[in-house]
N, C-alpha and C positions, 0 to 999 in steps of 0.2 A: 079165107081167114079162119074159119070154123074149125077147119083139120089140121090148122098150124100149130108147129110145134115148139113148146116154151120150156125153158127151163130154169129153175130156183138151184141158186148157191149157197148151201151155209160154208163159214171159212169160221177155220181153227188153226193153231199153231202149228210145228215144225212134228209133232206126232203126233196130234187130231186132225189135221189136212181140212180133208172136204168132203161136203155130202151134197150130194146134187139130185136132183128131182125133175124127173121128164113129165111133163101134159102133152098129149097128142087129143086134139080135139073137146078140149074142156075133161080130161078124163086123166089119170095117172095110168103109165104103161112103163115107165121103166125110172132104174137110180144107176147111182155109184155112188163110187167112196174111194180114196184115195190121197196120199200124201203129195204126189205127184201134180203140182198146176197144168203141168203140158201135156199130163194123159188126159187130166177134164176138159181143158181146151179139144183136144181132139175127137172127146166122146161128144160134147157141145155140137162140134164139126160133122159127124158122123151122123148123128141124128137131125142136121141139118135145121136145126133150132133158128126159130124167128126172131126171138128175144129171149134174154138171160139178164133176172134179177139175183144179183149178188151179194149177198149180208157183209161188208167192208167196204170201207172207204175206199174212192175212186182217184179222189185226190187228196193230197198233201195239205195240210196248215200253210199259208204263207205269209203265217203273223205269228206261228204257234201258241194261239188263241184259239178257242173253236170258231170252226168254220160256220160260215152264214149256214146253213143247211140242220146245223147240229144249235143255234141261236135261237132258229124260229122253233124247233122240233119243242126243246126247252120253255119257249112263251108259250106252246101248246100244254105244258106238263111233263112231257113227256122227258125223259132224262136218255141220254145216249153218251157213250164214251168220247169223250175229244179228241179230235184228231193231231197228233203234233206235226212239227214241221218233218223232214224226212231223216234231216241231221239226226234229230233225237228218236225216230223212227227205228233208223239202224242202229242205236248203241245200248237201248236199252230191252232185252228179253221180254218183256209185257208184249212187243207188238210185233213180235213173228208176225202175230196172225194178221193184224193189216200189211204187214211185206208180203204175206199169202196172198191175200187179195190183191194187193196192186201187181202185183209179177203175173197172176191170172189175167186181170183187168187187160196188162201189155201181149201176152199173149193172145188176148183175142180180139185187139184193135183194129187190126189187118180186116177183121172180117167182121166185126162186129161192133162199130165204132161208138164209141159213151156217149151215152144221151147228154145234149146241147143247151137243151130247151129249146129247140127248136126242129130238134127230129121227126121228121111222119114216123107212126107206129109201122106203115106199110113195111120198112126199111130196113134189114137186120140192124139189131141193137144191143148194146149192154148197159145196164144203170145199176147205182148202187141201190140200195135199199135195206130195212132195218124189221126184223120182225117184231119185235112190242109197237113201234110203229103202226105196221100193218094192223096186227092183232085192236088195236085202238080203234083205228079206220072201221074198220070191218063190225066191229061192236059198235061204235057212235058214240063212245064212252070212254074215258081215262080208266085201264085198267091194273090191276097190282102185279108185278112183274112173278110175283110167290105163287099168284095161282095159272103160270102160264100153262105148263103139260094140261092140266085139264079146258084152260078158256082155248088154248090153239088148237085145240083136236077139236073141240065142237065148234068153232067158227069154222073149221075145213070143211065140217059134216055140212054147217049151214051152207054154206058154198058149194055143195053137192060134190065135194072131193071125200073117196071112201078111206078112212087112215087107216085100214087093219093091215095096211103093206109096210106102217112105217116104224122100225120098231124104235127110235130111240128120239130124243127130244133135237137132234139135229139135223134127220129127214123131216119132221115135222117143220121144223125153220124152213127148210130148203124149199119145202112145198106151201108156204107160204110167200116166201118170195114169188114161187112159179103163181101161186092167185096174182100175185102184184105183176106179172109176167104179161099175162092173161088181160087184165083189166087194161094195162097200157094199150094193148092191139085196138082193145075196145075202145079207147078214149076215155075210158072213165077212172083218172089217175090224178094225183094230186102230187107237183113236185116243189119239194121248198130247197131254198138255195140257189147261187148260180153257176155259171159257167167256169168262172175261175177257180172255183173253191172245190165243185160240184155239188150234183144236187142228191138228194136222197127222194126216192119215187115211193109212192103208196099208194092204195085207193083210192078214189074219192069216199069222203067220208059217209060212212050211212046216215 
């Protein structure tokens, strides 16, 4: 478990695509970037990743209300975008980027199947996951989303992740996710939500 390797997704629209973030042994050793889901799926593949935490919704609204996942996140403070049903998914421009994500999500289910709440960490995996989120977790603290670029680079530092590899505020995302990647193997993760809705994963809190 030590040398396995995890990997963090940030997901953007139809021209900011995705940035993704490799850990090989608690340590950062490679990225990408690309608009393409089915070459990051493949790069995922390639690097033979254990688990991959992904910044977008895993599933659909089936009330187009937010989801249980995004209800509790909210009783915490925490604010996260809602997720709508899919109807309104597809018609409205705002949410390429959860179509990004979920067309990812379908691409690497075959071999990567979304966490259940009931998954062993042992098991390849994919779950979603939310970086202010993490960033929260990982501080023990409700933090201001205005001072992220600087609270997310020193919570990676505290976490003994070096960031001089990451240059922009969406490998930074991506590599948080991969700590959230990380701490799943370990069991030390906290997921709210459920199966039908899905859940959004995090740390346990500090």
């Amino acid at each position: 478990m030590r040398s396995a390797v995890v990997i963090g997704v940030d997901v953007g629209g139809k021209n900011k695509g995705f940035h993704a973030v490799a850990f090989r042994a608690g340590r950062f050793f490679d990225k990408a970037a690309g608009c393409d889901a089915r070459e990051i799926a493949e790069w995922c593949r390639t690097l033979n990743a254990s688990v991959i935490g992904i910044d977008a919704p895993c599933r659909w609204s089936r009330t187009g209300k937010r989801r249980p996942c995004e209800r509790e996140l909210a009783g915490l403070g925490i604010s996260a975008f809602s997720t709508p049903s899919l109807a309104v998914g597809q018609v409205h421009p705002f949410y390429d980027w959860m179509l990004n994500g979920a067309e990812l999500f379908r691409l690497l289910a075959p071999y990567y199947p979304l966490y259940n709440g009931r998954s062993l960490p042992l098991n390849p995996t994919s779950f979603e996951t939310f970086p202010h989120a993490i960033a929260c977790a990982l501080a023990g603290k409700k933090l201001s989303a205005k001072e992220k670029r600087l609270d997310r680079r020193r919570l990676l530092a505290l976490a003994g992740i070096n960031t001089d590899s990451f240059t922009n505020i969406d490998e930074v995302d991506a590599a948080l996710c991969a700590v959230t990647a990380q701490r799943f193997l370990a069991g030390t993760f906290k997921a709210y939500g459920d199966d039908a809705e899905g859940f959004i994963v995090v740390p346990s809190p500090s």
